[in-house]
C-alpha positions as CSV (number, residue, x, y, z in Angstrom):
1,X,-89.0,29.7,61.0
2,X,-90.5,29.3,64.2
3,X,-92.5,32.4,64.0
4,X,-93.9,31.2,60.5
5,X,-94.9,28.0,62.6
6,X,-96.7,29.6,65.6
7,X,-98.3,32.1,63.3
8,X,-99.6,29.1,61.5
9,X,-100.6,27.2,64.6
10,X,-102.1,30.5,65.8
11,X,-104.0,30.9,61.8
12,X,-105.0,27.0,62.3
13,X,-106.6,27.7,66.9
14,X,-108.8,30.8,64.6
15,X,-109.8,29.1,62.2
16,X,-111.3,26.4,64.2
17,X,-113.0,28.7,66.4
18,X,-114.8,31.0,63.3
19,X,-114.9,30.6,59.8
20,X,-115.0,34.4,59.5
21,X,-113.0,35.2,62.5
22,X,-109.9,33.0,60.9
23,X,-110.4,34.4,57.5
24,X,-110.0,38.2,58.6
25,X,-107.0,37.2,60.4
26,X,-105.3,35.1,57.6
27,X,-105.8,38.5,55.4
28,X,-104.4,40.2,58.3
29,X,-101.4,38.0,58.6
30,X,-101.1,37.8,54.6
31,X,-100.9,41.9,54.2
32,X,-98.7,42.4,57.3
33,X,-96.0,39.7,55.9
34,X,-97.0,41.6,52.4
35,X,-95.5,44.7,54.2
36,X,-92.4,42.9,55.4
37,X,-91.4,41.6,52.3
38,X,-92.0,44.7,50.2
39,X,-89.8,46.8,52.6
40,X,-86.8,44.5,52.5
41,X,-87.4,42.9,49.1
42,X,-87.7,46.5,47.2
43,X,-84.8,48.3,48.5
44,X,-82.7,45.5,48.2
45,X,-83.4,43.7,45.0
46,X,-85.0,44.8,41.9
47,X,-88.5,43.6,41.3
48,X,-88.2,41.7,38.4
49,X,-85.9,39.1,40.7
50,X,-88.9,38.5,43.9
51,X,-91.9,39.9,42.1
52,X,-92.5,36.9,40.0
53,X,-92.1,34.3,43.6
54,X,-94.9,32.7,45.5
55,X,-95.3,34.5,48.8
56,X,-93.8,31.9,50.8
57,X,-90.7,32.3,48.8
58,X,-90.7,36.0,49.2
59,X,-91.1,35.4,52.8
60,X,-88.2,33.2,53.0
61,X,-86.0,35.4,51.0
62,X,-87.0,38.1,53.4
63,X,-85.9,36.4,56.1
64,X,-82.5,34.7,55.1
65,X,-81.6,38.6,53.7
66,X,-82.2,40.4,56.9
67,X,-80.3,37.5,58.8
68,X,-77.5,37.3,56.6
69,X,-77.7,41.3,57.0
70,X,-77.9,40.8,60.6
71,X,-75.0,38.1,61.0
72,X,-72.6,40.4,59.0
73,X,-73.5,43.6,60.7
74,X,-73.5,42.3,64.4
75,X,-70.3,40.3,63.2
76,X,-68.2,43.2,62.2
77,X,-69.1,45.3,65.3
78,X,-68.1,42.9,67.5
79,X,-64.7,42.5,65.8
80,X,-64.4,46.1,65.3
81,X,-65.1,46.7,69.4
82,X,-63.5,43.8,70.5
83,X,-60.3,43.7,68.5
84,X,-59.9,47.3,67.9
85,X,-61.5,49.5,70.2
86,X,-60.5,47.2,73.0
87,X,-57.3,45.6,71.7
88,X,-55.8,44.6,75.1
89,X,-58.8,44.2,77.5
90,X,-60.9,40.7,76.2
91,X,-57.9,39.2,74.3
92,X,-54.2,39.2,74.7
93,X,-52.2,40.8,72.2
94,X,-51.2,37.1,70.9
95,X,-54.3,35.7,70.3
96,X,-56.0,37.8,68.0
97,X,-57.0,36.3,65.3
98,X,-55.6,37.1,61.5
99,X,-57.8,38.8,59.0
100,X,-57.7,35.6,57.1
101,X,-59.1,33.5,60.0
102,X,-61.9,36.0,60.6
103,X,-62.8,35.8,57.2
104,X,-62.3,32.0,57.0
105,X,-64.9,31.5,59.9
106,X,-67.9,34.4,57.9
107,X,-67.1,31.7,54.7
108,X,-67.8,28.3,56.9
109,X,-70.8,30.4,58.9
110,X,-72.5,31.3,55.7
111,X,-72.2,28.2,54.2
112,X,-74.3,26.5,57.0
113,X,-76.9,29.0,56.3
114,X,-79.5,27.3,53.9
């Protein structure tokens, strides 16, 4: 969110400086976040789902996708290094943590996620 803001902020310092100078870069900004949201939107969802959604929306949908993708991905590495890979060497044997409480603490992180 606040790269949507100083992208804004950035749109808003162009604009005041050249009407036609802020106009090429708003179609700039518009196409490249176009791009974005095409290549997570499309080979995650089908089209009829985003197609029909302001861009903002899109854009927003992007982004919470590719973080929940992120949070999971990063998540499961760690535990998988970490608890696996490295049983003994970060965390004595007794305080692992059950699969349950793992799974426990992805349910109350994802529910803080808007």
């Amino acid at each position: 969110m606040q790269t949507l803001s100083l992208s804004l902020s950035l749109l808003f310092f162009y604009r005041s400086k050249s009407p036609a100078m802020g106009d090429d870069y708003l179609q700039l900004f518009v196409d490249e976040t176009t791009l974005y949201n095409r290549i997570v939107l499309a080979n995650l969802l089908p089209s009829k789902w985003w197609d029909p959604l302001p861009h903002v929306l899109q854009t927003w949908l992007r982004n919470y996708i590719a973080g929940t993708l992120l949070y999971l991905v990063s998540g499961l590495l760690w535990c998988f290094y970490v608890y696996y890979l490295k049983r003994n060497v970060y965390v004595p044997k007794d305080d692992i943590p059950t699969r349950k409480a793992m799974l426990l603490q992805i349910f109350v992180a994802m529910k803080a996620m808007p």
